[in-house]
C-alpha positions as CSV (number, residue, x, y, z in Angstrom):
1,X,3.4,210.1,-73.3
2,X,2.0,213.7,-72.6
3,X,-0.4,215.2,-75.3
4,X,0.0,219.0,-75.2
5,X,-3.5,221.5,-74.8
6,X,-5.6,221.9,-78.2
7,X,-4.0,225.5,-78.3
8,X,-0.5,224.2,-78.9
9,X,1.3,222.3,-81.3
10,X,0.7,218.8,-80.7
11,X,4.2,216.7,-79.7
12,X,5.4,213.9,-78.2
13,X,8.1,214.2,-75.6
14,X,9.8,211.4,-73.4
15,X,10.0,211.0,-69.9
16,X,13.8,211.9,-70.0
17,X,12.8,215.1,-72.3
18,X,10.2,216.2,-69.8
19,X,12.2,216.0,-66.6
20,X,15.3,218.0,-68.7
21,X,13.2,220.7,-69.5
22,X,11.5,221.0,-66.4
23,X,14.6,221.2,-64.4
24,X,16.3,223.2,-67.0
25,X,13.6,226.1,-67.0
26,X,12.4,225.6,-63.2
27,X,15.8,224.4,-61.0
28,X,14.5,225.8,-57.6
29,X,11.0,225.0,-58.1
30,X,12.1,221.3,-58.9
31,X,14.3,221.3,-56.2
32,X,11.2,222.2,-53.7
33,X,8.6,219.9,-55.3
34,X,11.2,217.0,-54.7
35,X,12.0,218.2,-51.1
36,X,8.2,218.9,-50.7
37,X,7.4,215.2,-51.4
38,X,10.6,213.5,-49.3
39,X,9.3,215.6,-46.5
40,X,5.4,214.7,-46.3
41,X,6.6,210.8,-47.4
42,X,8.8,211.4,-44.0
43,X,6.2,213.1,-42.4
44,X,3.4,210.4,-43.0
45,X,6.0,207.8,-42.1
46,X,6.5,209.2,-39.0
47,X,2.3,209.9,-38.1
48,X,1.8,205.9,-38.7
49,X,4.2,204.2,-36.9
50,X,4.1,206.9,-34.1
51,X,0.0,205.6,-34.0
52,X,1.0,202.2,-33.8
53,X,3.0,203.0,-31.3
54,X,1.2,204.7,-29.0
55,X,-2.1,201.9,-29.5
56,X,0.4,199.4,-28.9
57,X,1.8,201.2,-25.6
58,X,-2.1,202.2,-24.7
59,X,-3.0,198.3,-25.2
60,X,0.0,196.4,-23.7
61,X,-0.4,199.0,-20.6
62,X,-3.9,197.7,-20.6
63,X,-2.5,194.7,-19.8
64,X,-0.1,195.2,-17.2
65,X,-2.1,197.5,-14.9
66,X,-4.1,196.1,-12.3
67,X,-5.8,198.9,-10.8
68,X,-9.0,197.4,-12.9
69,X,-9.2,195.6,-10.0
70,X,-10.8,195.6,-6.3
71,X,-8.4,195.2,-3.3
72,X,-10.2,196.8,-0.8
73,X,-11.2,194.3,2.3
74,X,-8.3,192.3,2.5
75,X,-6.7,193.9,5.0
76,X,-8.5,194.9,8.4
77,X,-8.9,198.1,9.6
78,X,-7.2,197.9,12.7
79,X,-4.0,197.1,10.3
80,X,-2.0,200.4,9.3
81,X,0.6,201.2,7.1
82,X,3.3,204.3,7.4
83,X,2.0,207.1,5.4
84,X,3.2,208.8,2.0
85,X,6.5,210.9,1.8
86,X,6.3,213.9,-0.4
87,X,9.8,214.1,-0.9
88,X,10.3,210.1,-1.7
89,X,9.3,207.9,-4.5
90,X,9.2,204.0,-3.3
91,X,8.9,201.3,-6.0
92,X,9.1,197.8,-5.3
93,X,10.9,195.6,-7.8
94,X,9.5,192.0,-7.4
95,X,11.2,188.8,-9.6
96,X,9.2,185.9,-9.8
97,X,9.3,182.7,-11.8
98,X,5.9,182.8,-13.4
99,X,1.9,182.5,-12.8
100,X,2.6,179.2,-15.3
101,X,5.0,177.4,-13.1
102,X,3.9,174.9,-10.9
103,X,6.9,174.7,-8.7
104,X,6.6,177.8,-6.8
105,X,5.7,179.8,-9.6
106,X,4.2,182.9,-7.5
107,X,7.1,183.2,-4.9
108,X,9.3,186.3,-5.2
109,X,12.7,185.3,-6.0
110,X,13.7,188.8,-5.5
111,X,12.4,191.7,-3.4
112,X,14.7,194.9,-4.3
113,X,13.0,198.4,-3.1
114,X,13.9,201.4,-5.6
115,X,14.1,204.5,-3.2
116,X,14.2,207.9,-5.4
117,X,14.8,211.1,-3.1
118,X,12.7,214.0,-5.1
119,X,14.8,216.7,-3.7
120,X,18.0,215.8,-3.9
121,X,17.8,213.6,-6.9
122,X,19.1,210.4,-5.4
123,X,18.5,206.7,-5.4
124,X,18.9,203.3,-3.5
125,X,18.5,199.8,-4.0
126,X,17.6,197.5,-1.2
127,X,17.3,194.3,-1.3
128,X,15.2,192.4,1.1
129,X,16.3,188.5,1.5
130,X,13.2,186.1,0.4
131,X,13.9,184.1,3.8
132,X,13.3,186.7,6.5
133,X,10.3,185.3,8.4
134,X,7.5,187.6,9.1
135,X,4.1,188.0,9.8
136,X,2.2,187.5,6.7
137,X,-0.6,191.0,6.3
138,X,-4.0,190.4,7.7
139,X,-2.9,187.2,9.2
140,X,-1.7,186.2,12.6
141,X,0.9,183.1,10.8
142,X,4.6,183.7,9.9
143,X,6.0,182.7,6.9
144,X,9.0,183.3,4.7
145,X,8.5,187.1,2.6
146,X,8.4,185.9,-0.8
147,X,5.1,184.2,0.2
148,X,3.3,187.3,0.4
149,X,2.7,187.9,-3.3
150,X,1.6,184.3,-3.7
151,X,-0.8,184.9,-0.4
152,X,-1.8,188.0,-2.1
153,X,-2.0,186.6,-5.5
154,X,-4.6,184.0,-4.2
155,X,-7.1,186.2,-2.6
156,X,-7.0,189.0,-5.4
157,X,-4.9,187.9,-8.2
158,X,-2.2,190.1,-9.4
159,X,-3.5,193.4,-7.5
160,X,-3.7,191.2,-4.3
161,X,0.2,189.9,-5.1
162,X,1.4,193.2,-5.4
163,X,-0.4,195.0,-2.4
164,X,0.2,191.7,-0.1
165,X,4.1,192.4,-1.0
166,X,3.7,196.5,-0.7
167,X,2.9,196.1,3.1
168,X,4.7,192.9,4.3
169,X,7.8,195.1,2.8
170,X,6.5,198.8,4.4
171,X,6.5,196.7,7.7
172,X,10.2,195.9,7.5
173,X,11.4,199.3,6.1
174,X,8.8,201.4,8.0
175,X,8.6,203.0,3.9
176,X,5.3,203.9,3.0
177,X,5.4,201.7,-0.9
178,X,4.0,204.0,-3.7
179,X,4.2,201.2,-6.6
180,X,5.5,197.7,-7.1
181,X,6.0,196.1,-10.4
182,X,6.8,192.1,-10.9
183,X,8.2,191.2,-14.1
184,X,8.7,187.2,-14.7
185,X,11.9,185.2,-15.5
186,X,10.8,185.1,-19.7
187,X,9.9,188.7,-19.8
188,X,13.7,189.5,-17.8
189,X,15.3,187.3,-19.8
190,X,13.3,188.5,-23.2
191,X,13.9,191.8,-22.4
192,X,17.9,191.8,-22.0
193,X,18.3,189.6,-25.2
194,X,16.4,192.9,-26.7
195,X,18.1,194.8,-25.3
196,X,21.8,193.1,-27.0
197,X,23.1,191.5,-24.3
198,X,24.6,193.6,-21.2
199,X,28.0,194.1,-19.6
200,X,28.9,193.6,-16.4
201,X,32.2,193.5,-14.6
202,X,33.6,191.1,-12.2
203,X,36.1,191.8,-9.1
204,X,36.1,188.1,-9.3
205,X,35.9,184.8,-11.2
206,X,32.0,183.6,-10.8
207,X,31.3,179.6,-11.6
208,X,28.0,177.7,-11.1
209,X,27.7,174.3,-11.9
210,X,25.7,172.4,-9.4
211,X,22.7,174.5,-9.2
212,X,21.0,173.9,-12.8
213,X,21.1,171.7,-15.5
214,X,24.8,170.3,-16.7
215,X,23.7,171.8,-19.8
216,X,23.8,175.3,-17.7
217,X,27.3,175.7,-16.6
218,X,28.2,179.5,-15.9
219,X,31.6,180.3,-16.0
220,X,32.2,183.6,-16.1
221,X,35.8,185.6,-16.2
222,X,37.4,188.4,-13.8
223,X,36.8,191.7,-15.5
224,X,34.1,192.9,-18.7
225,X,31.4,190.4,-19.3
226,X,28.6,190.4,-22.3
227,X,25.9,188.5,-21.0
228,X,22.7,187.2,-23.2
229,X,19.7,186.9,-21.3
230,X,19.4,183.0,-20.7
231,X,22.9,183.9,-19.0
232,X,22.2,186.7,-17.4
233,X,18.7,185.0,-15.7
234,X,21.0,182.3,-14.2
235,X,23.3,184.7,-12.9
236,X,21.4,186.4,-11.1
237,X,19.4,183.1,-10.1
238,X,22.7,181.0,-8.9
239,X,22.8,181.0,-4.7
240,X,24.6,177.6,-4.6
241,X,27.8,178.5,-5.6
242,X,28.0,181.9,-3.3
243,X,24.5,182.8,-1.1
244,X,21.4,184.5,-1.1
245,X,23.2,187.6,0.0
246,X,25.4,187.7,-2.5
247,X,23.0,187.0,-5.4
248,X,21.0,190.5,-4.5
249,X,24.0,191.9,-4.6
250,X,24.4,190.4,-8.2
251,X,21.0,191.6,-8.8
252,X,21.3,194.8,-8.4
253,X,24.6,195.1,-10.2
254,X,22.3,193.6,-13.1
255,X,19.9,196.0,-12.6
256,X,22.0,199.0,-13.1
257,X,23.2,197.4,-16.6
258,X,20.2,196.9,-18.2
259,X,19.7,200.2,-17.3
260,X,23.0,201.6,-19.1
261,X,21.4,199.6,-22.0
262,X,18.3,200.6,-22.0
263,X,19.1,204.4,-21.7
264,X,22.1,204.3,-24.2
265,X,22.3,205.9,-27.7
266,X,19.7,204.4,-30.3
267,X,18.0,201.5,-28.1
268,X,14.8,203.2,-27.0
269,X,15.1,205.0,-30.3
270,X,14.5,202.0,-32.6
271,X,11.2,201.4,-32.6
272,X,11.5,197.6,-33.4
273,X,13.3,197.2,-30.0
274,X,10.2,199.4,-28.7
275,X,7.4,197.5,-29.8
276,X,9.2,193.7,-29.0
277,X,10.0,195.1,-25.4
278,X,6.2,196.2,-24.8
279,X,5.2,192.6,-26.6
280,X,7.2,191.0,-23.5
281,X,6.2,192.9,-21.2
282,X,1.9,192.8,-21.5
283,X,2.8,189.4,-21.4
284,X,4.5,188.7,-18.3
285,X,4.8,192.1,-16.3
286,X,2.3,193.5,-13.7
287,X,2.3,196.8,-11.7
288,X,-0.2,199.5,-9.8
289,X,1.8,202.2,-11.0
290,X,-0.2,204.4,-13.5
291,X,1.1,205.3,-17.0
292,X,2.0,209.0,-16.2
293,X,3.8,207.7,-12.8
294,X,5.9,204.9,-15.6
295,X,6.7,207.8,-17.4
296,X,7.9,210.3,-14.6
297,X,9.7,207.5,-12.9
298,X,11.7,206.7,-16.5
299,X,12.8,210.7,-16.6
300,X,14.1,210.4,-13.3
301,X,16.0,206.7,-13.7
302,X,17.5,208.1,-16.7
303,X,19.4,211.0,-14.9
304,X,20.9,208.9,-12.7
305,X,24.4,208.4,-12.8
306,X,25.8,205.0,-11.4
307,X,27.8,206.5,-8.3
308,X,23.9,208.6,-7.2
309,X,22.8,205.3,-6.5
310,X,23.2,203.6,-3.4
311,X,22.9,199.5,-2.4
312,X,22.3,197.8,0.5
313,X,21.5,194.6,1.2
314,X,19.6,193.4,4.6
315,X,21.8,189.8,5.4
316,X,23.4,188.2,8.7
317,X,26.9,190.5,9.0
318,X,26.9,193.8,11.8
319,X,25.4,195.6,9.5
320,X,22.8,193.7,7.6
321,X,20.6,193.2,11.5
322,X,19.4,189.8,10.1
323,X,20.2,186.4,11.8
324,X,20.3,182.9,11.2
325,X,17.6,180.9,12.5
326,X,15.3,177.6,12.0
327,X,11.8,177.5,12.4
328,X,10.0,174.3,14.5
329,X,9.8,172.3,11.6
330,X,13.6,173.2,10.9
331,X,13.2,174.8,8.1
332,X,16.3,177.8,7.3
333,X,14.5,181.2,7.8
334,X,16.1,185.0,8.7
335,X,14.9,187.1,11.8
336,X,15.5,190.4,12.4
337,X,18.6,191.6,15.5
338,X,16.4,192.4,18.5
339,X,13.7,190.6,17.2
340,X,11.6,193.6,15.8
341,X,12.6,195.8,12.6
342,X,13.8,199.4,14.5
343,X,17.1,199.1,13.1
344,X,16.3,197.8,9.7
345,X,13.6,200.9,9.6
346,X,16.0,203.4,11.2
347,X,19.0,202.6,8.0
348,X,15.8,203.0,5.6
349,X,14.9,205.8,6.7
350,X,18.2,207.7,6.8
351,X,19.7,206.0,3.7
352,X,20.1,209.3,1.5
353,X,21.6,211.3,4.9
């Protein structure tokens, strides 16, 4: 009910006889209170979710940075690295199964270096087998690569992993490393089911059924693929089927579809997707590389078109300069042709030319 002013007639109107006569009498002035409303409803929509967002980015990057920490010491001074390139942007892409699992947990499955040339806008992908045999930093032993991070991890936790990993790899590419990020097997495979699934396609048949449980049997067509991400973690896990080599080739090829996902139409727009990717992510990704550097590095991924990025993979053919070899206690380990890393730098250093 409305009750009128003392001044007028007193009279009761309906809802229904209110809203007629105001839009009778005042059309356009209805039509902009309405419009008015929708827009600051929209408006305040908008202002709270974009806060949550932005906390929740601000707090799950508080999580995954480890520059809180203190590396300095664990490398002598006598021990130099190659100095920064201007014109270059080096990221090293570590895949590990977990700081939770007992079994090797802290080894990198997967070493692939993300080269960006500034200048000319193009990138590489170079994977760097876990077996090649080096001298581990700061120490005089050898051991297999993808013990670096776990070396590393033990000294200084995550920031020690990730720097331990920066300059065994810098040694073998002659790259000075910018950043490295290591993401775990449940955040990888989290963030592709996410993501919907991603499509790759096959030159060939793939099968692997001796490597995993009989309850994991991959068996995947010639031709377009739709992968979940329990799939797509064993795909590019398998190496008994095929070889090491051939699984960095697999994942790279990976790579580069989570990143047609990621970048296509309405993913990174929704932010449900958004806010369950970050949840993943604080929980089981770590990396030096500051939040302005994440977001620079995003903007320049995202221009990429597949065919201005470039693979190679370091293995035991004429042009990977890697051999077969066994250590004393015969154990299966890599070494570079020549015995020293010339080559390997010289192709990493002229990769975009």
């Amino acid at each position: 009910m409305l009750m009128s002013d003392e001044n007028t007639n007193k009279e009761d109107y309906s809802d229904e006889d209110i809203v007629s006569e105001f839009s009778s009498k005042k059309p356009s002035m209805a039509r902009r209170v309405f419009f008015k409303l929708w827009m600051f409803l929209l408006i305040s929509a908008f202002l709270v979710s974009g806060g949550a967002l932005v906390y929740k980015t601000g707090f799950t990057y508080s999580q995954v940075w480890t520059n809180g920490e203190d590396i300095s010491g664990l490398l002598p001074l006598s021990e130099s690295t190659p100095q920064p390139d201007a014109n270059r942007l080096n990221v090293l892409l570590l895949g590990l199964r977990g700081e939770d699992d007992p079994n090797g947990g802290l080894l990198t499955d997967s070493l692939i270096l993300l080269s960006i040339d500034l200048k000319n806008k193009k990138a590489a992908m170079i994977s760097i087998p876990r077996d090649l045999y080096i001298k581990m930093p700061g120490e005089e032993k050898k051991e297999k690569i993808n013990f670096a991070h776990a070396l590393g991890y033990q000294k200084k936790g995550s920031a020690g992993g990730l720097f331990f990993s920066k300059v065994a790899i810098s040694k073998i590419t002659g790259l000075y490393i910018d950043y490295a990020v290591s993401i775990d097997h449940e955040a990888f495979r989290e963030i592709v089911d996410i993501l919907g699934g991603i499509d790759i396609t096959l030159e060939r048949p793939f099968r692997e059924d001796s490597q995993f449980s009989k309850e994991m049997i991959i068996d995947l067509p010639a031709g377009e693929n739709h992968l979940n991400g329990t799939t797509t973690l064993y795909f590019v896990r398998s190496r008994f089927s095929t070889s090491d080599f051939d699984r960095a080739k697999r994942q790279q090829q990976v790579l580069v579809a989570v990143k047609e996902k990621a970048f296509s139409l309405g993913v990174l727009a929704n932010p449900v997707k958004i806010f369950q990717i970050l949840d993943s992510l604080g929980k089981n990704v770590r990396t030096d590389m500051p939040i302005s550097k994440v977001a620079e590095l995003v903007s320049l991924v995202s221009g990429f078109e597949n065919r201005d990025i470039k693979h190679k993979v370091f293995d035991t053919t004429p042009e990977g300069f890697l051999y077969d070899s066994k250590t004393e206690s015969g154990a299966y380990i890599l070494l570079p042709v020549g015995d020293e890393f010339s080559k390997i730098q010289e192709y990493c250093r002229n990769i975009f030319k």
